[in-house]
MIVEXDO-828354 format. One record per residue (C-alpha): residue in three letters; x, y, z. Coordinates in Angstrom, 3 decimals, decimal comma, m for minus. Layout:
! residues N
+-----+----------+----------+----------+
!   r !       xx !       yy !       zz !
+-----+----------+----------+----------+
! ALA !        X !        Y !        Z !
...
+-----+----------+----------+----------+
END
This chain:
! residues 323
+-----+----------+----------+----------+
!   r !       xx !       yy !       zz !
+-----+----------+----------+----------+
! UNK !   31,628 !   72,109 !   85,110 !
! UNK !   31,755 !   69,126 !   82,798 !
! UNK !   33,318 !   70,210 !   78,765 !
! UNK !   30,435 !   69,034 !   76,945 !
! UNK !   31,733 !   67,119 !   73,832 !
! UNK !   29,280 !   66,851 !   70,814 !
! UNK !   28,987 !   64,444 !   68,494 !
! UNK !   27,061 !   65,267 !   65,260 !
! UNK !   25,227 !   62,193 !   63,811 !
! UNK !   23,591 !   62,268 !   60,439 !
! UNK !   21,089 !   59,577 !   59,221 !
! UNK !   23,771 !   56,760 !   57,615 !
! UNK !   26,289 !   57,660 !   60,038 !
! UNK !   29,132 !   55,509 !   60,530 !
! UNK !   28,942 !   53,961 !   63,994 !
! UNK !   32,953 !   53,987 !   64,964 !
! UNK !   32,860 !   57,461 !   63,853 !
! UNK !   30,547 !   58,544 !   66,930 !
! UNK !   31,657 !   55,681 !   69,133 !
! UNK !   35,708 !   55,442 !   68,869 !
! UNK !   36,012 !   59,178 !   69,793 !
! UNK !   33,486 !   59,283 !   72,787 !
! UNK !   34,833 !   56,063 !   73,992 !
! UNK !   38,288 !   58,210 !   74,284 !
! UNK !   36,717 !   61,086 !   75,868 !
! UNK !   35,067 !   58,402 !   78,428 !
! UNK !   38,139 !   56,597 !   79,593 !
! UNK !   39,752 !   59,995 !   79,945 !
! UNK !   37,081 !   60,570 !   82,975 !
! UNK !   37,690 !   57,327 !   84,287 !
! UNK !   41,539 !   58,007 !   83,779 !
! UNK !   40,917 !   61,791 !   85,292 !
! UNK !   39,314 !   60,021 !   88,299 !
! UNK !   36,373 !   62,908 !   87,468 !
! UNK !   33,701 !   64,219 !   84,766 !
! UNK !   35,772 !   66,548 !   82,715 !
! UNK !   33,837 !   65,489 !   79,601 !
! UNK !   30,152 !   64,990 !   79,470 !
! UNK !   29,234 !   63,551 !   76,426 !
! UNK !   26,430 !   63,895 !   73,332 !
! UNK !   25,259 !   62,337 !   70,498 !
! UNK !   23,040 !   65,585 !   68,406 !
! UNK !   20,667 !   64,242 !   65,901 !
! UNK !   19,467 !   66,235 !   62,736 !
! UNK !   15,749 !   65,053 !   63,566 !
! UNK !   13,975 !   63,028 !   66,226 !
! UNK !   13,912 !   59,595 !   66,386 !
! UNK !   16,721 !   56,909 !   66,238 !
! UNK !   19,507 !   57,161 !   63,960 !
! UNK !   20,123 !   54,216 !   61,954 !
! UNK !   23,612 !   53,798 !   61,350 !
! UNK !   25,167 !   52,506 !   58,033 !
! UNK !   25,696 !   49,256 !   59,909 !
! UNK !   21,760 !   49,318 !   60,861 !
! UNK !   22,648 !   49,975 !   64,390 !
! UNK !   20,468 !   52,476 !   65,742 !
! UNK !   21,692 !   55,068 !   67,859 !
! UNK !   19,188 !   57,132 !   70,390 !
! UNK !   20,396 !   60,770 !   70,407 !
! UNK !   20,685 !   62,894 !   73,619 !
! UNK !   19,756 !   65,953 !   71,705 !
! UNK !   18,810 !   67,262 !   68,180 !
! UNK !   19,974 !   70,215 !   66,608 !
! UNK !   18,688 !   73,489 !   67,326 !
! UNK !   17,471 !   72,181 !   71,002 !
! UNK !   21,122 !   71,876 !   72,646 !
! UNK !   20,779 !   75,070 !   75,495 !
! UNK !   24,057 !   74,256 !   76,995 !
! UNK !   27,347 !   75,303 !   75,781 !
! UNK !   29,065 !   73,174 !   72,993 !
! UNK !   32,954 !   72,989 !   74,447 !
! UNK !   33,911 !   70,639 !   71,411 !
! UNK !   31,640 !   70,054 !   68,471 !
! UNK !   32,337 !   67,281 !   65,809 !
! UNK !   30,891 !   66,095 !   62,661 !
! UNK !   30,737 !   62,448 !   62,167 !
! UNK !   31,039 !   60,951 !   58,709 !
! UNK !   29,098 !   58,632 !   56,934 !
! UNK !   29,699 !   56,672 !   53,395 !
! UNK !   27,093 !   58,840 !   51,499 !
! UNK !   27,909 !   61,991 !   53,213 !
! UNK !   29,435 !   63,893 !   49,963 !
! UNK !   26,350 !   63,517 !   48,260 !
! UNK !   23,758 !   64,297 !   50,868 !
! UNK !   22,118 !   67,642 !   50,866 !
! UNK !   22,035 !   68,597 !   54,753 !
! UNK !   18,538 !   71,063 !   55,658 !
! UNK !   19,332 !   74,313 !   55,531 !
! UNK !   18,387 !   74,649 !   59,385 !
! UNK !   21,312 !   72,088 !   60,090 !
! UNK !   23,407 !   74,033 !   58,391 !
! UNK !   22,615 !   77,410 !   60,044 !
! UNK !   23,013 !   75,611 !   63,331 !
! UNK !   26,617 !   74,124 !   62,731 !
! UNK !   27,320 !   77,454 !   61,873 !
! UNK !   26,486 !   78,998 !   64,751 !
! UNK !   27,361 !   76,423 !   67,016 !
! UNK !   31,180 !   75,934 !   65,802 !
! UNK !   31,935 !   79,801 !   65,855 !
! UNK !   30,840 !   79,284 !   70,008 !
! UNK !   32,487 !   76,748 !   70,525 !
! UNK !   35,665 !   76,359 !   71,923 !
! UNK !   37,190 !   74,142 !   68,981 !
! UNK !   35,178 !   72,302 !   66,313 !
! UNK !   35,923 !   69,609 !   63,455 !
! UNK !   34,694 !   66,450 !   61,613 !
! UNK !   35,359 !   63,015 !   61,226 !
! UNK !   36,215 !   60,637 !   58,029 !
! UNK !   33,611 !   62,079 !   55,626 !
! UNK !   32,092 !   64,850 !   58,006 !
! UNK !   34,684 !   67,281 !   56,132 !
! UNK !   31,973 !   67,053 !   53,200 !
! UNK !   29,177 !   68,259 !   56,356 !
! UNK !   31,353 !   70,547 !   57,529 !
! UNK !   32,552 !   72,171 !   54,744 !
! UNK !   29,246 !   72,843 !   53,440 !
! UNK !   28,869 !   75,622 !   56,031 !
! UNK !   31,200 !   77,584 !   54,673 !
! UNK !   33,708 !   77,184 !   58,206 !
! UNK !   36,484 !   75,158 !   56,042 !
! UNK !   36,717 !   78,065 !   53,433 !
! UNK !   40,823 !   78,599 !   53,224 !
! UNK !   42,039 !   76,472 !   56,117 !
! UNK !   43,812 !   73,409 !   56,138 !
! UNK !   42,090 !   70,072 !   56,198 !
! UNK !   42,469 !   66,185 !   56,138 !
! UNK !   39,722 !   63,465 !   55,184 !
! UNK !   39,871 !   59,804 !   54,247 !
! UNK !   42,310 !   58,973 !   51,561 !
! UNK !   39,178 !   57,748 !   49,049 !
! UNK !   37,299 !   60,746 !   49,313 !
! UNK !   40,122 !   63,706 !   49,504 !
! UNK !   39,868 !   64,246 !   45,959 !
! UNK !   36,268 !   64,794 !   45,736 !
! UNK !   36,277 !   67,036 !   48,569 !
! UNK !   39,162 !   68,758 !   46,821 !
! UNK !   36,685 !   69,548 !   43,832 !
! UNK !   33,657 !   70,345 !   45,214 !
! UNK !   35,646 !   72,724 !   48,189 !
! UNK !   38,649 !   73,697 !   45,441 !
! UNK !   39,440 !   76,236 !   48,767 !
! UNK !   40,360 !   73,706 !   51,132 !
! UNK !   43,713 !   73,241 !   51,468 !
! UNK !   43,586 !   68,656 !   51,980 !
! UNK !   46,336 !   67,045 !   53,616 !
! UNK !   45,382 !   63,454 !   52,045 !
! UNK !   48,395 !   61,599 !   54,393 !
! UNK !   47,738 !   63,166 !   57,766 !
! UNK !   45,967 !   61,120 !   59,976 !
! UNK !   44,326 !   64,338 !   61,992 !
! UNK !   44,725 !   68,083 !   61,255 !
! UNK !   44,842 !   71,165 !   63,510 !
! UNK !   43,748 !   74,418 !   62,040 !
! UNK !   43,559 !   77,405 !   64,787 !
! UNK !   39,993 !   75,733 !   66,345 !
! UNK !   39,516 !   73,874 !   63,815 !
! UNK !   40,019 !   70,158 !   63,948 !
! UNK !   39,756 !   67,269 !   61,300 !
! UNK !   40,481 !   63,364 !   61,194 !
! UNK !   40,952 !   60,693 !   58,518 !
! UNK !   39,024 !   57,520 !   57,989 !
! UNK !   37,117 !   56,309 !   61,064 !
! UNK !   39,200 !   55,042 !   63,405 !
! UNK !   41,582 !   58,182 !   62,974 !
! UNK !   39,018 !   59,760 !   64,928 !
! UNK !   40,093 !   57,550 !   67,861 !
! UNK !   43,577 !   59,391 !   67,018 !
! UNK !   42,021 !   62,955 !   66,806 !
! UNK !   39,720 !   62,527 !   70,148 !
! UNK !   42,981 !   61,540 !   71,858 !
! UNK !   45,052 !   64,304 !   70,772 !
! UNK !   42,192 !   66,616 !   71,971 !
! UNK !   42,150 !   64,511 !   75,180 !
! UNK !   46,281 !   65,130 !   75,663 !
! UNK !   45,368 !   68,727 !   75,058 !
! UNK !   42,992 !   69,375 !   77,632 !
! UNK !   44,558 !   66,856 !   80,583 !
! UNK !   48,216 !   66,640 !   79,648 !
! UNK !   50,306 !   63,706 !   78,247 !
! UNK !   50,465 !   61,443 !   80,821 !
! UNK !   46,409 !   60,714 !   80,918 !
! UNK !   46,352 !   60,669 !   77,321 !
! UNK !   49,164 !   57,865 !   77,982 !
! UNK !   46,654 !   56,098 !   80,016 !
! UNK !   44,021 !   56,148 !   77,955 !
! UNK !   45,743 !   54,988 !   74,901 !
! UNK !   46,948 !   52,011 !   77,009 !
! UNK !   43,578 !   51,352 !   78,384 !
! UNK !   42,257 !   51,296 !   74,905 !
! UNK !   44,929 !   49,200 !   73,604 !
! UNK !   45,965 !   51,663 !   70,828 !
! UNK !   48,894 !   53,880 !   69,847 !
! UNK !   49,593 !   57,268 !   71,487 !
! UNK !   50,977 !   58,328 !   68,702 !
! UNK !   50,444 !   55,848 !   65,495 !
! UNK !   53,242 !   55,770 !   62,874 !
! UNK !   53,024 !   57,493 !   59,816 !
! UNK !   50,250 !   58,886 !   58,195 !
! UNK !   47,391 !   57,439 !   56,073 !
! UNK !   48,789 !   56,846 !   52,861 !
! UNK !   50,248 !   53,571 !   54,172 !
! UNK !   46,875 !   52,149 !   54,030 !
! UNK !   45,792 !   53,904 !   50,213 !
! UNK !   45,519 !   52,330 !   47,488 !
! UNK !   45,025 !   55,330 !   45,756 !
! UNK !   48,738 !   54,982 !   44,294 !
! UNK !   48,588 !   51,383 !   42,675 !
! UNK !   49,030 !   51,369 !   39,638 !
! UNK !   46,549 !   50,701 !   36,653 !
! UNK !   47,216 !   50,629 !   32,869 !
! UNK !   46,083 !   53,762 !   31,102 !
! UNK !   46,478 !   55,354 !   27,807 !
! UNK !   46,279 !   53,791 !   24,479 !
! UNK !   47,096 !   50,056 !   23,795 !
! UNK !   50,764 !   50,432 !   23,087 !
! UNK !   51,218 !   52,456 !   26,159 !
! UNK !   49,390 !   49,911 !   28,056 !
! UNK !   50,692 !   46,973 !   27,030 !
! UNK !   54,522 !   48,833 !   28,302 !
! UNK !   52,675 !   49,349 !   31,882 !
! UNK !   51,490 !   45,969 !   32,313 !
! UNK !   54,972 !   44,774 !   30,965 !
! UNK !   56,753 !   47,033 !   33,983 !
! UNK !   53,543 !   45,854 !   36,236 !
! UNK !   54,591 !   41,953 !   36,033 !
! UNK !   58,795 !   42,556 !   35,556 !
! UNK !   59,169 !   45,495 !   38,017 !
! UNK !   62,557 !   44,472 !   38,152 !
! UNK !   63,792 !   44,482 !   34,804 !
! UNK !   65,337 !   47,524 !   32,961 !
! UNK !   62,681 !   50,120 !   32,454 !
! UNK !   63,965 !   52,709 !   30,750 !
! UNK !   62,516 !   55,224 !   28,289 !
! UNK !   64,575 !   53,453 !   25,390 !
! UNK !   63,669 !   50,252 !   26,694 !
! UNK !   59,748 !   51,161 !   27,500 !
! UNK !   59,649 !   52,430 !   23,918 !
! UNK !   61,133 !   49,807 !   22,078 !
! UNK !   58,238 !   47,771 !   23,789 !
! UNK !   55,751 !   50,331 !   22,519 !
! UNK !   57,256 !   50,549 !   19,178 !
! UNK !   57,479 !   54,371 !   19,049 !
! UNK !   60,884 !   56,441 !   19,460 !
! UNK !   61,759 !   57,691 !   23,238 !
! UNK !   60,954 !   61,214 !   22,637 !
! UNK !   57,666 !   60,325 !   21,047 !
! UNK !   56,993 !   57,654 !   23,769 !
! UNK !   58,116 !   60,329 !   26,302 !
! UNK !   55,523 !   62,496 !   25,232 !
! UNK !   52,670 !   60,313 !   24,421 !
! UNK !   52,795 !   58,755 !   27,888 !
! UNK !   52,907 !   62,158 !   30,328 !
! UNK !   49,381 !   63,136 !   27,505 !
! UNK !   47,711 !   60,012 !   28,311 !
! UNK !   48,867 !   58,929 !   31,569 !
! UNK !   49,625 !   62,013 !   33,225 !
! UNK !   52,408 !   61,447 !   34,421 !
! UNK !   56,563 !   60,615 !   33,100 !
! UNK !   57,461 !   56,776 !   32,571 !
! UNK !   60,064 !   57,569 !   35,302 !
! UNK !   57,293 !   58,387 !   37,607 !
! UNK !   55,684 !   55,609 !   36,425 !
! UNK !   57,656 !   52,709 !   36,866 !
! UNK !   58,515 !   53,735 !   40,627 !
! UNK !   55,501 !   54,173 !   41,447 !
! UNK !   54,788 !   50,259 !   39,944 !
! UNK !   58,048 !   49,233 !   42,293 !
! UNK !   56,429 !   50,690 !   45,514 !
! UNK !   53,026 !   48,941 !   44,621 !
! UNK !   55,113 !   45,556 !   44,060 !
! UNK !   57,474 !   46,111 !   47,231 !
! UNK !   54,216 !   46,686 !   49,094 !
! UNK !   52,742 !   43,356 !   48,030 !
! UNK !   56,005 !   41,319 !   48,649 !
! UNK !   56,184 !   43,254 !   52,424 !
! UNK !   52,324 !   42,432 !   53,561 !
! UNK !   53,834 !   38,670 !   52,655 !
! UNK !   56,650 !   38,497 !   55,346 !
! UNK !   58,809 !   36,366 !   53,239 !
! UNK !   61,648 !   38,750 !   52,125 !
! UNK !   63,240 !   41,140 !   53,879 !
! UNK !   63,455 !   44,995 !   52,892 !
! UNK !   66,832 !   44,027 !   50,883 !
! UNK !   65,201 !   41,131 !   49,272 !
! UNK !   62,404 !   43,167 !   48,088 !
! UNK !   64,601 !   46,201 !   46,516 !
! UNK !   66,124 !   43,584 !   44,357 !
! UNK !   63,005 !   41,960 !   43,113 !
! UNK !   61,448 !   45,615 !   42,900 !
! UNK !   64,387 !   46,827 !   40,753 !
! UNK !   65,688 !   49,264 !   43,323 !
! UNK !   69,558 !   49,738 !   43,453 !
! UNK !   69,447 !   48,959 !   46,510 !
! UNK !   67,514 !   49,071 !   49,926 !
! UNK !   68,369 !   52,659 !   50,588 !
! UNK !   66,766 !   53,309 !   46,867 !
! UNK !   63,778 !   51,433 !   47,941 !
! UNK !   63,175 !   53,149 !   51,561 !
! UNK !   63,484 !   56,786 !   49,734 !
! UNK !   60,608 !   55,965 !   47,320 !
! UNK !   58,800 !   54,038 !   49,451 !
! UNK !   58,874 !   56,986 !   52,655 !
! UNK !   58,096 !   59,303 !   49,702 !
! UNK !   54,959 !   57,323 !   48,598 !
! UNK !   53,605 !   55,571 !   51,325 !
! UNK !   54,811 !   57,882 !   54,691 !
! UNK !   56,534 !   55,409 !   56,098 !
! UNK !   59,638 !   52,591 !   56,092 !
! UNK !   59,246 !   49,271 !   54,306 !
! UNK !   60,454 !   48,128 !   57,562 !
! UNK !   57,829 !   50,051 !   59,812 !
! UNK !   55,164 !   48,701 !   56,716 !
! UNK !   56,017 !   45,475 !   57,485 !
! UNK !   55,719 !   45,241 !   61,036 !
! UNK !   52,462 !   46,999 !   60,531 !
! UNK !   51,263 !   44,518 !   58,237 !
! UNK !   52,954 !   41,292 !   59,348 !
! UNK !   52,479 !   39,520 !   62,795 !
! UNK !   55,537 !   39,104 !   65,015 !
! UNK !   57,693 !   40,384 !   61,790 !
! UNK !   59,228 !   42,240 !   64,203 !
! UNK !   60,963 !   38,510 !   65,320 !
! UNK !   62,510 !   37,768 !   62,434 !
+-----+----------+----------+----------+
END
C-alpha cells in the first residue's frame, strides 16, 4: 500500500510550504514508476484554506477525520504561526497522530505548531533563520540549529525557511527509495540534491547595526564605512575618546559583544556586499575588507556565513563561475 504523506495546513499557511514538499513526494512516484506516496493536505476546519498569498487550498481531510494511517506527518508554516493559538483539539490530534506515525516534523514556522504539543521538548531542531530566536524563547528546551537547512531527530524531522522543505521532502524521499531516485527527482525538479551550505548564507541576522551609546556608535559606523582601516581597541578608542580598557568594557556592556568580534563581523557583512557584486574577486575583497589576506577572509567568512566567499559568490552571481 501507498505511504500516505500528510501535510498539515493552518489558516495563513504558506503555499510553497505545502506545495514544494508534495511536489517532491509526486515526482518520486512518477520517478518510482508506482504510488509509493499518496498524498494529503489536513485542514484544522472545513472549508478552503486561504493561504498567506490568498490562494486557496481545498483540503483532502481535516483533523480528527483522517481513518487511515499517517506514514509521514508534517506541519506547514505560515508567517503568523508563532503567535497563533492552535484549538486545543488540533493539538490533541498532532499529538496523537505524530507518536503513530512512522516519522513526523514541520516546515519553516511549523516548529512554533509543532512545538506547542509538547513533541519538540529536548530534541534537536532547525527553523527559519528570522524566527529561531523566538522559538528559542518561547521553547527555551529546544535545542535550534539556526544554520541547518533540515534536521533529523530519531522520527523527528524539521526544515528551514520554505523552500528548505523542498530539501527536507527529498531527503525523506532518498530515505525511503534510495539515492539514485532521489537523484532523479532533484534533476527533474531542477534543484540541488544536496544544496551547499546551510542557511546562514542567506541571514541577515549577522549585519551589523550601531548600538550602544553615541560614542560607541559613532566607532561602529566609523569601522561600518572603513572596514579596512586599522581597527584596533587603541585605535577604536581613540575614536571614542575613552581609554582601551574603559572602551573595552563599555562596548562588550552595551553591545554585547568584544570590538574584536565586532569589527569581523562588520568585514564579513562588507565582503558579502562586495561578493553579491561580482566585481572583485575573493582576494580583492580581503583587502578592501581588511583581512590579511584571502585565507583570513575564507576562515571568518566559513565561520559566519557556512560557506566560501567563493561558493557565496557563485551562489549569488550569474555565470561567476566564468570568470
Amino acid at each position: 500500500m501507498a505511504k500516505i504523506v500528510a501535510v498539515v495546513a493552518i489558516p495563513g499557511v504558506q503555499l510553497l510550504d505545502v506545495s514544494g514538499p508534495l511536489d517532491v513526494f509526486a515526482q518520486a512516484n512518477v520517478e518510482a514508476g508506482r504510488e509509493f506516496y499518496a498524498l494529503k493536505v489536513i485542514a484544522c476546519q472545513r472549508g478552503p484554506i486561504v493561504t498567506s498569498s490568498g490562494a486557496r487550498l481545498l483540503p483532502d481531510e481535516v483533523a480528527g477525520e483522517c481513518a487511515e494511517r499517517i506514514d509521514t506527518l508534517l506541519v506547514a508554516g505560515a508567517p503568523n504561526a508563532g503567535k497563533m493559538a492552535l484549538p486545543a483539539h488540533l493539538l490533541k490530534w498532532l499529538r496523537t497522530t505524530a507518536k503513530r506515525s512512522r516519522r513526523y516534523g514541520s516546515i519553516c514556522t511549523g516548529a512554533f505548531l509543532l512545538a506547542e504539543t509538547g513533541l519538540l521538548d529536548g530534541r534537536r531542531v532547525t527553523t527559519h533563520w528570522a524566527v529561531a530566536a523566538d522559538l528559542a524563547r518561547t521553547y527555551p528546551t529546544l535545542q535550534i540549529d539556526e544554520d541547518a537547512l533540515y534536521v533529523r531527530d530519531g522520527k523527528l524531522r524539521t526544515a528551514a525557511g520554505v523552500t528548505a522543505g523542498l530539501d527536507l521532502a527529498l531527503a525523506l524521499v532518498e530515505e525511503d527509495l534510495g539515492r539514485p531516485i532521489a537523484k532523479r527527482v532533484a534533476g527533474q525538479l531542477v534543484m540541488y540534491f544536496k544544496r551547499p551550505g546551510g542557511q546562514l548564507q542567506f541571514s541577515r541576522k549577522g549585519e551589523t547595526r550601531p548600538l550602544g551609546r553615541a560614542a560607541l556608535q559613532e566607532a561602529q559606523r566609523w569601522v561600518a564605512a572603513s572596514p579596512d582601516l586599522d581597527h584596533s581597541i587603541a585605535s577604536l578608542a581613540k575614536r571614542a575618546g575613552l581609554s582601551p580598557r574603559h572602551f573595552a568594557r563599555l562596548f562588550h556592556a552595551e553591545v554585547g559583544i568584544t570590538p574584536a568580534a565586532w569589527v569581523e563581523t562588520a568585514r564579513v557583512s562588507a565582503a558579502r556586499t562586495l561578493l553579491e557584486s561580482g566585481h572583485d574577486t575573493p582576494k580583492l575583497v580581503a583587502s578592501k575588507c581588511g583581512f590579511a589576506n584571502a585565507d583570513m577572509l575564507r576562515r571568518s567568512f566559513k565561520k559566519h556565513v557556512g560557506v566560501t566567499p567563493a561558493e557565496y559568490r557563485k551562489q549569488h552571481v550569474p555565470n561567476s563561475g566564468r570568470r
